[in-house]
Short mmCIF file of the C-alpha atoms (twelve columns), coordinates in Angstrom:
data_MODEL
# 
_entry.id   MODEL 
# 
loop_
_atom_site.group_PDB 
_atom_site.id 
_atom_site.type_symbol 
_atom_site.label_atom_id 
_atom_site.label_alt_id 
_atom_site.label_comp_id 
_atom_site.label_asym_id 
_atom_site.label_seq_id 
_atom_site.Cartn_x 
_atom_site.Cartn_y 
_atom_site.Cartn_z 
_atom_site.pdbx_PDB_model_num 
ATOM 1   C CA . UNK A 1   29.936  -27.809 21.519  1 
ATOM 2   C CA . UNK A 2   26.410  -27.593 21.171  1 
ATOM 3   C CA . UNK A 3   23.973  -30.658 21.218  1 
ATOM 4   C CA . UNK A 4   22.256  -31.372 18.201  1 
ATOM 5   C CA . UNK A 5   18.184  -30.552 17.990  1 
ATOM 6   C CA . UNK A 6   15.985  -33.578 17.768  1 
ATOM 7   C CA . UNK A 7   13.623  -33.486 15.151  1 
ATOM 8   C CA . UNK A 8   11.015  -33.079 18.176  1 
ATOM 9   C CA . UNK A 9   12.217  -30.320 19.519  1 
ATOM 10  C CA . UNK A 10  13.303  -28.364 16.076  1 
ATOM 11  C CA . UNK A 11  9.086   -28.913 15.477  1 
ATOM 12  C CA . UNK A 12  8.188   -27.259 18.726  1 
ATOM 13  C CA . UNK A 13  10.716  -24.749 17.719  1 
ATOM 14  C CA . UNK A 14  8.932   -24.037 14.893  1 
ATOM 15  C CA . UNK A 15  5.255   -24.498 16.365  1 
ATOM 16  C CA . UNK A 16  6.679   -21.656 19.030  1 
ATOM 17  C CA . UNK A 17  8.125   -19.213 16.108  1 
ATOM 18  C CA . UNK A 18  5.044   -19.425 14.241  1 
ATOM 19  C CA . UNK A 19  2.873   -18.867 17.098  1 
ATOM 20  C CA . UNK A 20  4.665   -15.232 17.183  1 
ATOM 21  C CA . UNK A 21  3.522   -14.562 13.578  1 
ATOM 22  C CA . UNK A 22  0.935   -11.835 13.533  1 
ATOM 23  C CA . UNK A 23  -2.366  -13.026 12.428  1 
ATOM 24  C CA . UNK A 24  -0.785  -16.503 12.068  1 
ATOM 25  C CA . UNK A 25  -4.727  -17.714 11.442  1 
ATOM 26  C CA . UNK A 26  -5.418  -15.053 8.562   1 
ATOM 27  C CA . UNK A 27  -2.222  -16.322 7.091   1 
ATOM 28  C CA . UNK A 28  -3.003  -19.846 6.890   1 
ATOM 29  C CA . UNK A 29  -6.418  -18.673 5.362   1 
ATOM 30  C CA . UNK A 30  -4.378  -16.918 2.756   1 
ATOM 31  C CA . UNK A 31  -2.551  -19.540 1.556   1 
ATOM 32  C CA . UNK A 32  -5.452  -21.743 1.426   1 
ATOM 33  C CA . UNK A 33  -7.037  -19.792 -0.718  1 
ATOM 34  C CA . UNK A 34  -3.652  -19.085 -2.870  1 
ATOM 35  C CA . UNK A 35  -3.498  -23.056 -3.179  1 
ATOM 36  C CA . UNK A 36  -6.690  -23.050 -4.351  1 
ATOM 37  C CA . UNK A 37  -6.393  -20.726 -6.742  1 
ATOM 38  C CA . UNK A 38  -3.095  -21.950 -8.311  1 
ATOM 39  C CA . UNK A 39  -4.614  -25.511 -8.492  1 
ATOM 40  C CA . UNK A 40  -7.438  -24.159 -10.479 1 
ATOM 41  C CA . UNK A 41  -5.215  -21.860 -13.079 1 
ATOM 42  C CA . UNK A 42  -2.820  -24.570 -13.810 1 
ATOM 43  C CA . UNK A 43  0.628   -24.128 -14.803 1 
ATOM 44  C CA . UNK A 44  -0.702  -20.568 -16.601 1 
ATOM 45  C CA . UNK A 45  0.588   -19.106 -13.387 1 
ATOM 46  C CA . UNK A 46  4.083   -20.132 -12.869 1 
ATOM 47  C CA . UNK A 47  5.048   -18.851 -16.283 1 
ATOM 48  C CA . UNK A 48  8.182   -15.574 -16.641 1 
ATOM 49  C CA . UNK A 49  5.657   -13.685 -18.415 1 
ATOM 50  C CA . UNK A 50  2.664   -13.974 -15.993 1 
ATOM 51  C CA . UNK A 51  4.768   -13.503 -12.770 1 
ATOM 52  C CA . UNK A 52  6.026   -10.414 -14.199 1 
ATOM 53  C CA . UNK A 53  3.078   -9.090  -15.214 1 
ATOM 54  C CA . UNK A 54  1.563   -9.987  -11.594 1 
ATOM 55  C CA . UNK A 55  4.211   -8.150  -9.880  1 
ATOM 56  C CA . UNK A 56  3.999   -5.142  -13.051 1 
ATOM 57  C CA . UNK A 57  -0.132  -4.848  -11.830 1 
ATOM 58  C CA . UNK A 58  0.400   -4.349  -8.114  1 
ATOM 59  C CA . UNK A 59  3.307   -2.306  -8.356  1 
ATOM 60  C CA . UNK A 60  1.143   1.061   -7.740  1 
ATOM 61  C CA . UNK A 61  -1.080  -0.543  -5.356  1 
ATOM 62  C CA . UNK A 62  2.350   -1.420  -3.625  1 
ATOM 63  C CA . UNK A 63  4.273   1.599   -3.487  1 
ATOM 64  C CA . UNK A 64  0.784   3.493   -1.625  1 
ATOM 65  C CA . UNK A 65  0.181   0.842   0.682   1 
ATOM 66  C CA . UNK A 66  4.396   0.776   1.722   1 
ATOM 67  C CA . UNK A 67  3.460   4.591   2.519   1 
ATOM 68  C CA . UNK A 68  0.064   3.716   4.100   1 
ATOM 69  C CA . UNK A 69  2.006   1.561   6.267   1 
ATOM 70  C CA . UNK A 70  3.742   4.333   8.194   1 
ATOM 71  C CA . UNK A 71  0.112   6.083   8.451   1 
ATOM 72  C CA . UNK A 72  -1.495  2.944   10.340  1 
ATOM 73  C CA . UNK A 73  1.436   2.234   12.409  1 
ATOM 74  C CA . UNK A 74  1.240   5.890   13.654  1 
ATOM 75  C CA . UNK A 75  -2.765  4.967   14.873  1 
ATOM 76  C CA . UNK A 76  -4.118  6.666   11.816  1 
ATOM 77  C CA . UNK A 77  -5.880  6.076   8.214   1 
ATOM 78  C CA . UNK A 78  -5.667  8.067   5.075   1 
ATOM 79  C CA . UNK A 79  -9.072  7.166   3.199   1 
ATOM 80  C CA . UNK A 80  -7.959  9.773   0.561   1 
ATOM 81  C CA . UNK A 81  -4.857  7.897   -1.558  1 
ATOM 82  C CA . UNK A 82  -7.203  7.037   -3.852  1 
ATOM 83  C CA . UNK A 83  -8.308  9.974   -5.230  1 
ATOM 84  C CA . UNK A 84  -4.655  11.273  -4.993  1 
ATOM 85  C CA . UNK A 85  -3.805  8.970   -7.403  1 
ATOM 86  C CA . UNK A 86  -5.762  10.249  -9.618  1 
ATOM 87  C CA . UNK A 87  -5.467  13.483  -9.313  1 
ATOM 88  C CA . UNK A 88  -1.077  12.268  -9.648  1 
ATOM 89  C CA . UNK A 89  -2.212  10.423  -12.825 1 
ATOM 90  C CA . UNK A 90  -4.368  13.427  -14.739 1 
ATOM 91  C CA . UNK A 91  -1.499  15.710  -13.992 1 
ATOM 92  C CA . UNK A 92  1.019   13.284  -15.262 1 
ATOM 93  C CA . UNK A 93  -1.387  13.163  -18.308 1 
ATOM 94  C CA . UNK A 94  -1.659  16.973  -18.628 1 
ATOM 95  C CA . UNK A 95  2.344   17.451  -18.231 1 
ATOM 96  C CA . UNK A 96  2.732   14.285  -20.069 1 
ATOM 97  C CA . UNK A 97  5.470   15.940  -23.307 1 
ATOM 98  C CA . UNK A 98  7.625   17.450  -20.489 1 
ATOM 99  C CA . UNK A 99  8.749   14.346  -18.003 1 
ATOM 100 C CA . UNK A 100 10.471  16.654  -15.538 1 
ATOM 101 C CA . UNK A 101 7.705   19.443  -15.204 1 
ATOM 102 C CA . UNK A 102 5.465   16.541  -14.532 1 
ATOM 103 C CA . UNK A 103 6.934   14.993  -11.942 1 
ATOM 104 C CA . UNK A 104 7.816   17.657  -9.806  1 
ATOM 105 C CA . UNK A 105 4.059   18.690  -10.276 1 
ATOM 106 C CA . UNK A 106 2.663   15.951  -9.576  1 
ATOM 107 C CA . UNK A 107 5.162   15.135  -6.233  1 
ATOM 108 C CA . UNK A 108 4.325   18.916  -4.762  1 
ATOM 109 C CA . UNK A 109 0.605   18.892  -5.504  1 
ATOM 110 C CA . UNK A 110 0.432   15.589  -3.812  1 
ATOM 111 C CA . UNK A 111 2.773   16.489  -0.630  1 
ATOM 112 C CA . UNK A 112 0.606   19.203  -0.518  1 
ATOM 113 C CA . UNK A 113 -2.420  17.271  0.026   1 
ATOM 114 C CA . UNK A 114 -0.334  15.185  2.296   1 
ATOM 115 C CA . UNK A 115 0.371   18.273  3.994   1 
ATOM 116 C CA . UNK A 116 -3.492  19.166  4.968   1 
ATOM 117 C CA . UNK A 117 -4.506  15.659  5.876   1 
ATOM 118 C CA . UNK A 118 -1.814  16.197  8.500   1 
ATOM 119 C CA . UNK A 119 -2.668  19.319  9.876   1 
ATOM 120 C CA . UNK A 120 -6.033  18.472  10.200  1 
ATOM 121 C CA . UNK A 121 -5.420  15.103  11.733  1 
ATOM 122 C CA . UNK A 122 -2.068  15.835  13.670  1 
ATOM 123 C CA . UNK A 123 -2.332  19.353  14.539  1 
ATOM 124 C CA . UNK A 124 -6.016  20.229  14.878  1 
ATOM 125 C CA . UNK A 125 -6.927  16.515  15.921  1 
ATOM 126 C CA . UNK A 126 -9.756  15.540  13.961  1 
ATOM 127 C CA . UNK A 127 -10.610 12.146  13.564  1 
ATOM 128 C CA . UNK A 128 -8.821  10.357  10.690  1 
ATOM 129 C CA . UNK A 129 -11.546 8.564   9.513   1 
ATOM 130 C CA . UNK A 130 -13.804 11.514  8.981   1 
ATOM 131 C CA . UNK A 131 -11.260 13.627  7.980   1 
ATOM 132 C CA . UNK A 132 -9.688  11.920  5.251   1 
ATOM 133 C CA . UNK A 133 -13.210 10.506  4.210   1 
ATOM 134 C CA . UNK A 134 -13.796 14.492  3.432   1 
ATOM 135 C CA . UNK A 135 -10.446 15.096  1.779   1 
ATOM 136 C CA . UNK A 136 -11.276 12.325  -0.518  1 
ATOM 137 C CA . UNK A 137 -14.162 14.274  -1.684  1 
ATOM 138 C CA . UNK A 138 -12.682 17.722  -1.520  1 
ATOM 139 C CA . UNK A 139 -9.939  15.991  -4.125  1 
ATOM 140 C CA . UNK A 140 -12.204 14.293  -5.767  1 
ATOM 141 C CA . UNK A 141 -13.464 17.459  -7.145  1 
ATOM 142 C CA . UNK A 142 -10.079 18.976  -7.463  1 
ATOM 143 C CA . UNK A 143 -9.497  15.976  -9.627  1 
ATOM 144 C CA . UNK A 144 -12.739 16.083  -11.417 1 
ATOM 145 C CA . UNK A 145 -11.906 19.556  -12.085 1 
ATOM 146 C CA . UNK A 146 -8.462  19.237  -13.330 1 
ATOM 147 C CA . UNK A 147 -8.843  16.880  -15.890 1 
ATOM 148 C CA . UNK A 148 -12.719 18.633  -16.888 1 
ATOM 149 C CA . UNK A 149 -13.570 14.993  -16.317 1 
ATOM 150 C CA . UNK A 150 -12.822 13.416  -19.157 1 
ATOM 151 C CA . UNK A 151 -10.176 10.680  -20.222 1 
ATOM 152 C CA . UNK A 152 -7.051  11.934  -20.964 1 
ATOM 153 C CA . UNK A 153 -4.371  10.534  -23.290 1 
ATOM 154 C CA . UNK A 154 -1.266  11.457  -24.768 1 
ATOM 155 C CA . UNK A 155 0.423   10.874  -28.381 1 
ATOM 156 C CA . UNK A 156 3.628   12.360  -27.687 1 
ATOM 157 C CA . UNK A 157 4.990   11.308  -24.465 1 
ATOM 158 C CA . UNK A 158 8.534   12.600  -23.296 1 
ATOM 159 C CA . UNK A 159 10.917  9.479   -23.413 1 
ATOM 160 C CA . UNK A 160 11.740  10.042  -19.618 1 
ATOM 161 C CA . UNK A 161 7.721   9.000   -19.117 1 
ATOM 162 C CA . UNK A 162 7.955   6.253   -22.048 1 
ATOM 163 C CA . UNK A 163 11.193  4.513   -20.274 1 
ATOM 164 C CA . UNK A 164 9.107   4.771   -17.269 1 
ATOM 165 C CA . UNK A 165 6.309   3.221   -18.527 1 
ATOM 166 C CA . UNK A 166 7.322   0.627   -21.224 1 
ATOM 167 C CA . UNK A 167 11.291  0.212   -19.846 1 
ATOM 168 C CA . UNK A 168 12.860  -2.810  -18.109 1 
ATOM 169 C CA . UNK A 169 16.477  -3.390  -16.363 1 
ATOM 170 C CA . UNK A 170 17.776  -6.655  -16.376 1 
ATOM 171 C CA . UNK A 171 14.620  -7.592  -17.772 1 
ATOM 172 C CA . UNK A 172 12.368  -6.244  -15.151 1 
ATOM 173 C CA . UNK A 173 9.867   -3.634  -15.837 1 
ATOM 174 C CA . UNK A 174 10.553  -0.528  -14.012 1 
ATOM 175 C CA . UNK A 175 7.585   -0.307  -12.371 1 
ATOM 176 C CA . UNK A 176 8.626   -3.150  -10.143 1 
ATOM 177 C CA . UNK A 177 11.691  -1.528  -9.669  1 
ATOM 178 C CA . UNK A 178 10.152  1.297   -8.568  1 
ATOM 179 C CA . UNK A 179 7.400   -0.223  -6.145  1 
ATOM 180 C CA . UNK A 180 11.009  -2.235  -5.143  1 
ATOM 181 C CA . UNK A 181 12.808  0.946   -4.368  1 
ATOM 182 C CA . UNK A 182 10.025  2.428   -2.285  1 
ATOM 183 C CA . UNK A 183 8.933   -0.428  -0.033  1 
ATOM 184 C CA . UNK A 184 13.009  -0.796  0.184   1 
ATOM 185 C CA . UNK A 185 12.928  3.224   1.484   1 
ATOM 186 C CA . UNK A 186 10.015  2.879   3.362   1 
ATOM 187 C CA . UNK A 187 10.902  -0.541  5.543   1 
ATOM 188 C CA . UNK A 188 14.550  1.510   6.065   1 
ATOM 189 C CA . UNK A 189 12.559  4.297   7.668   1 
ATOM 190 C CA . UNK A 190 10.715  2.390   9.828   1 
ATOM 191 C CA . UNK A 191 13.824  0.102   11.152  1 
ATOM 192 C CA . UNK A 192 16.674  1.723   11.527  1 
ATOM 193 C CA . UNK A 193 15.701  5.352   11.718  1 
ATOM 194 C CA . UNK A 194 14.789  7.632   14.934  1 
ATOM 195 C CA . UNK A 195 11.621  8.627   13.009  1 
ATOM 196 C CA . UNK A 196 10.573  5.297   12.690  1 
ATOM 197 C CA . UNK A 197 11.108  4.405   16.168  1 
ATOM 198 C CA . UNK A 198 8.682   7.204   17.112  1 
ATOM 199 C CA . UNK A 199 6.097   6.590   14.550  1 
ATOM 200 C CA . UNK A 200 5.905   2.789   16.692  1 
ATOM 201 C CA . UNK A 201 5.570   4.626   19.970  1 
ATOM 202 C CA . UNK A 202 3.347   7.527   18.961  1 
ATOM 203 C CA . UNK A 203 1.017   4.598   17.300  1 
ATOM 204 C CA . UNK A 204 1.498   3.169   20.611  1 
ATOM 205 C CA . UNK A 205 0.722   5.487   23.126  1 
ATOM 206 C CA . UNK A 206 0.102   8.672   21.697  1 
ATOM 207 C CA . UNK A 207 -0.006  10.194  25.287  1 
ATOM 208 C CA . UNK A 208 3.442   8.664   26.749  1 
ATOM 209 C CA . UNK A 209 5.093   9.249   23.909  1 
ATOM 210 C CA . UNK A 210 4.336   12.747  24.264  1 
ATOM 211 C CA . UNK A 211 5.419   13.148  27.730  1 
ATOM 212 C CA . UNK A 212 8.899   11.092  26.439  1 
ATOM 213 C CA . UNK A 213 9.438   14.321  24.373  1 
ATOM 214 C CA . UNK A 214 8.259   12.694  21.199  1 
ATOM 215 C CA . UNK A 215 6.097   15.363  19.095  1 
ATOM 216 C CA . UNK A 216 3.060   13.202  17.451  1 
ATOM 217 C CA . UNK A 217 1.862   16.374  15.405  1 
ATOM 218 C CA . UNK A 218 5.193   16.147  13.716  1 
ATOM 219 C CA . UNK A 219 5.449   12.322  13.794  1 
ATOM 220 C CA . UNK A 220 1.525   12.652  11.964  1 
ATOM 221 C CA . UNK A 221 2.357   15.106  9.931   1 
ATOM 222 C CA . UNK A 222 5.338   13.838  8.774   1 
ATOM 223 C CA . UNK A 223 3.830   10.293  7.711   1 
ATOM 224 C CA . UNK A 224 0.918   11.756  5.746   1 
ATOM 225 C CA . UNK A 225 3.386   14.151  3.838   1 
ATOM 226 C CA . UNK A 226 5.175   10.813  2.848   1 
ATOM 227 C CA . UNK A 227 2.209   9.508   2.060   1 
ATOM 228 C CA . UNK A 228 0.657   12.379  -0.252  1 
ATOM 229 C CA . UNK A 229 4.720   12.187  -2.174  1 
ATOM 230 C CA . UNK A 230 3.756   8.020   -2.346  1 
ATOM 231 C CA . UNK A 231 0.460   8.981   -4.200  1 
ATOM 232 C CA . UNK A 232 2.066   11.111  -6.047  1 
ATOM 233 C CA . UNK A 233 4.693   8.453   -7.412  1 
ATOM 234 C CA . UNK A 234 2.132   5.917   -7.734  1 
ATOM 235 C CA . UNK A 235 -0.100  8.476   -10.157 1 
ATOM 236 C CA . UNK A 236 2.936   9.291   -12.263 1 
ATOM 237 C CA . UNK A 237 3.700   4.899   -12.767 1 
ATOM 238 C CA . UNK A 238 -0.317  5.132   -13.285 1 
ATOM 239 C CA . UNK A 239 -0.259  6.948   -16.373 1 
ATOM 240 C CA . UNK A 240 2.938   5.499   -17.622 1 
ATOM 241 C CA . UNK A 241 2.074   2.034   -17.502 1 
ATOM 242 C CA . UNK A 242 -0.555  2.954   -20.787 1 
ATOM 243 C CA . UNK A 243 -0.149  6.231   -21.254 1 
ATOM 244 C CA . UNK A 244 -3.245  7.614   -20.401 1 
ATOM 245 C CA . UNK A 245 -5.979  7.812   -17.366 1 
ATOM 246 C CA . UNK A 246 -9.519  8.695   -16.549 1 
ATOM 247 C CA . UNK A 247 -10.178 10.419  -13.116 1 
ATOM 248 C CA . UNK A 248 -11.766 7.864   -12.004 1 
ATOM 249 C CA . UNK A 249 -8.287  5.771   -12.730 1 
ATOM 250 C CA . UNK A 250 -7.638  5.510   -8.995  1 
ATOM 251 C CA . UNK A 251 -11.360 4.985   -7.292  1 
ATOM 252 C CA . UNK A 252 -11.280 1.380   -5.168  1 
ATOM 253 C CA . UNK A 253 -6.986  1.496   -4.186  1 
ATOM 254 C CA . UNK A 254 -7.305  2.564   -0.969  1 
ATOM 255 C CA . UNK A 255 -8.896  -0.717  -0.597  1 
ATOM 256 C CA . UNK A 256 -6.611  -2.718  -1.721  1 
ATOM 257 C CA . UNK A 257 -3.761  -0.569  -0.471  1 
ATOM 258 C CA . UNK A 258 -5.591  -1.077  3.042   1 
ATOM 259 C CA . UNK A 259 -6.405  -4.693  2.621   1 
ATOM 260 C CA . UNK A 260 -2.915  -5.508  2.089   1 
ATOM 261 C CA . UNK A 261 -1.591  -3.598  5.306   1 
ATOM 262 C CA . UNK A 262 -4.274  -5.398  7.637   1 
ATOM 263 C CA . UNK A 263 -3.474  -8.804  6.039   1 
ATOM 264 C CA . UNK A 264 0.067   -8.060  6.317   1 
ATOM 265 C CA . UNK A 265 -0.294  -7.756  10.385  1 
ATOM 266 C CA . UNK A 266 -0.610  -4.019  10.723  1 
ATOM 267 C CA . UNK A 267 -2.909  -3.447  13.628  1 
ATOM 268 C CA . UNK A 268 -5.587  -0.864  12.942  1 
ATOM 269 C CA . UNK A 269 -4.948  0.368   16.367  1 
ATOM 270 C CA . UNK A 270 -1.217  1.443   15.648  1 
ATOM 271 C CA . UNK A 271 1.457   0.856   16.905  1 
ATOM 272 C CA . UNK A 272 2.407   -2.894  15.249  1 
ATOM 273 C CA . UNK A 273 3.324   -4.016  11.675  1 
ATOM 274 C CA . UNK A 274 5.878   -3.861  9.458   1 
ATOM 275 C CA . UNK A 275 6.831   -2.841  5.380   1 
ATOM 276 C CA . UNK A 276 7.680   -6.692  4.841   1 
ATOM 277 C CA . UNK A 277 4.223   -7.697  5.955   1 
ATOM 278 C CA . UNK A 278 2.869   -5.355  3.558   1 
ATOM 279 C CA . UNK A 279 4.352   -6.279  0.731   1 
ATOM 280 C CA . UNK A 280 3.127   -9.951  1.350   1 
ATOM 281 C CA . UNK A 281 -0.192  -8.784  1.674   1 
ATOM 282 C CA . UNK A 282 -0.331  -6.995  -1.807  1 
ATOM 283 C CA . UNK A 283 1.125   -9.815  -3.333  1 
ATOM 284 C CA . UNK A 284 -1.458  -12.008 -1.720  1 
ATOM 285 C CA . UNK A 285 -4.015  -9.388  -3.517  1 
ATOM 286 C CA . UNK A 286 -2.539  -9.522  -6.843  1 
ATOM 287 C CA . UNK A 287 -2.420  -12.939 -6.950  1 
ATOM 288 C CA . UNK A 288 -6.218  -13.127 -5.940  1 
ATOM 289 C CA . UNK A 289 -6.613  -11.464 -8.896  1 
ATOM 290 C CA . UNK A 290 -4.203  -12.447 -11.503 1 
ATOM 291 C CA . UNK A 291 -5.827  -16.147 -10.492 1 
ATOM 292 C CA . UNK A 292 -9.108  -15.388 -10.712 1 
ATOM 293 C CA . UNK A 293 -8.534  -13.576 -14.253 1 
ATOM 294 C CA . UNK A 294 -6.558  -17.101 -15.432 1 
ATOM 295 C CA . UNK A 295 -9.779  -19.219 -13.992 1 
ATOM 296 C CA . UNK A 296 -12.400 -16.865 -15.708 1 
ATOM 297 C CA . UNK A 297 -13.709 -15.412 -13.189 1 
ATOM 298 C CA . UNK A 298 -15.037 -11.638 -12.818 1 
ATOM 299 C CA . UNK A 299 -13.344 -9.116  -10.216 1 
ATOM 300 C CA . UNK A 300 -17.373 -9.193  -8.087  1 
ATOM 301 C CA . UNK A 301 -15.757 -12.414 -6.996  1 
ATOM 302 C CA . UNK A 302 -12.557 -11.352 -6.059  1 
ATOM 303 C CA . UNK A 303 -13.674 -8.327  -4.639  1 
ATOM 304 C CA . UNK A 304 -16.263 -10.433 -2.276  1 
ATOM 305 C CA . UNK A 305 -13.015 -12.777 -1.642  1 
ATOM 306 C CA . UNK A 306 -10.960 -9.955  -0.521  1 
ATOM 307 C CA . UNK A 307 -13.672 -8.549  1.863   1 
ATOM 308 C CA . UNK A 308 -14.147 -11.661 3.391   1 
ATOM 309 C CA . UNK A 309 -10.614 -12.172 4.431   1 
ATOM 310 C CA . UNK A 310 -10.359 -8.183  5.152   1 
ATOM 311 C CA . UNK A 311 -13.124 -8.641  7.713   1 
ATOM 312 C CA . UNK A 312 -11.458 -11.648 9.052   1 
ATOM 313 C CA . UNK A 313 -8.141  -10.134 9.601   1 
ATOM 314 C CA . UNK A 314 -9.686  -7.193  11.087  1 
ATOM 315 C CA . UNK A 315 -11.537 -9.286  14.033  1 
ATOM 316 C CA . UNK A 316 -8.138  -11.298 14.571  1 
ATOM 317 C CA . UNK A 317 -6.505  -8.068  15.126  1 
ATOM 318 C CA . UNK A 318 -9.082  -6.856  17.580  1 
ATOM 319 C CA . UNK A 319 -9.121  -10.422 19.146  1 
ATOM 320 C CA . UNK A 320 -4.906  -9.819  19.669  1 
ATOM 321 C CA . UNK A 321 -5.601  -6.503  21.355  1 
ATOM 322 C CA . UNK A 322 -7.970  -7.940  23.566  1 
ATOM 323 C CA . UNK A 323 -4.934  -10.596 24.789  1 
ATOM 324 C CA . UNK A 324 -7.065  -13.300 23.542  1 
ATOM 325 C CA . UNK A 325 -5.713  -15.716 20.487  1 
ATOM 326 C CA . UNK A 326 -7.411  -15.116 17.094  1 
# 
């Protein structure tokens, strides 16, 4: 029969579990500012309507950065998602009376996309930064193009893109279930599949995973193609949240999307992180800025909020890879 912990020893057990917590410091800056934020907003926060609504506004920032995730852990970036939003959105918009001839639209124009940010960073080998800082331009126009630049709207939606939009199960709008079902896909992927297995190693060590047999173009390719059919989803629950979109509708989500995977443990160097982690980080930016809303104050402040923390999670994670303790 085993002995029973001391209290003592169950609090070193603790100390020693949450000492294995990536970016345990980021985390506990986090929550500090969480507290302080849900201090200052009151009991405004904790109400069914207001949670909903904060888990409603970061569903599309969710389901990209659950997508992004697989990207990062492979050692890359995709700088692009934005605009691919966007460009998911105004062809949501432009499809918007036939559901079905949207969506499958909207899902192969962005795989597409997916498709050449992978060849050019997995098979030819260009850097992801640069590479995907040039697709976002190269879709910008695409976009811009598209939609002729203006605003587009739509006064007779299909009721496929309405029940999207406006529906709820079990009183839950489906946007949540949606972001749900994704992250849900996406953490599957990465822990119990082969593929996911080999996006870890490839993020890694590119090199010995390729002399293990492991093919990064495909591993590379692969994730950005999943990411491209993410931006795609994410444009389509866009547009339906209020049936209609600018080009512009998806300009600053890469940040967020980002933002969320660093502060969620992700390394930026590959290789590390998780879908779980991910998900805590957007929540952690959608309550930055469901609070500040409640307390008055302007998204400049949130957005200087969230850059602080980004940069600070971003030199703990360099700190970890250096073996020293951030």
């Amino acid at each position: 029969m085993a002995e029973p912990v001391s209290l003592k020893d169950g609090g070193r057990l603790l100390l020693r579990r949450l000492g294995r917590v990536e970016n345990i410091g980021v985390i506990c800056i986090m929550l500090a500012f969480i507290i302080v934020v849900l201090v200052l907003s009151g009991p405004r926060f904790f109400t069914s309507g207001n949670l909903i609504n904060l888990f409603r506004s970061v569903s599309v920032t969710g389901i990209v950065a659950s997508a992004l995730t697989l990207v990062m852990i492979a050692g890359n970036i995709d700088l692009s998602v934005g605009w691919l939003v966007g460009l998911g959105a105004c062809i949501t918009g432009v499809y918007s009376d036939r559901a079905f001839l949207a969506i499958f639209f909207v899902l192969t124009a962005c795989a597409l996309c997916g498709t050449l940010n992978g060849i050019l960073v997995g098979l030819i080998r260009l850097n992801p930064f640069i590479t995907t800082l040039g697709t976002m331009y190269f879709f910008k126009g695409v976009t811009m193009m598209y939609s002729n630049g203006r605003q587009l709207t739509t006064e007779n939606p299909s009721d496929v893109l309405k029940a999207i939009g406006a529906g709820n199960i079990a009183g839950i709008p489906i946007p949540i279930w949606i972001f749900a079902t994704v992250a849900a896909v996406f953490a599957f992927i990465l822990k119990k599949t082969v593929f996911g297995t080999r996006i870890y190693a490839v993020g890694a060590n590119a090199l010995a995973a390729r002399f293990s047999g492991i093919s990064a173009v495909k591993i590379v390719l692969s994730a950005y193609v999943l990411a491209g059919l993410a931006a795609g989803i994410a444009g389509i629950v866009l547009f339906t949240k209020v049936m209609s979109t600018q080009p512009y509708s998806g300009v600053g989500l890469e940040f967020d999307a980002l933002t969320a995977i660093v502060l969620g443990g992700v390394s930026i160097s590959g290789g590390k992180g998780n879908v779980i982690g991910t998900i805590l980080g957007v929540l952690f930016v959608g309550i930055l800025a469901n609070g500040f809303t409640l307390i008055g104050l302007g998204s400049n402040a949130q957005y200087i909020v969230q850059g602080i923390i980004l940069l600070i999670a971003m030199r703990a994670d360099i700190l970890k890879s250096e073996g020293k303790t951030a």
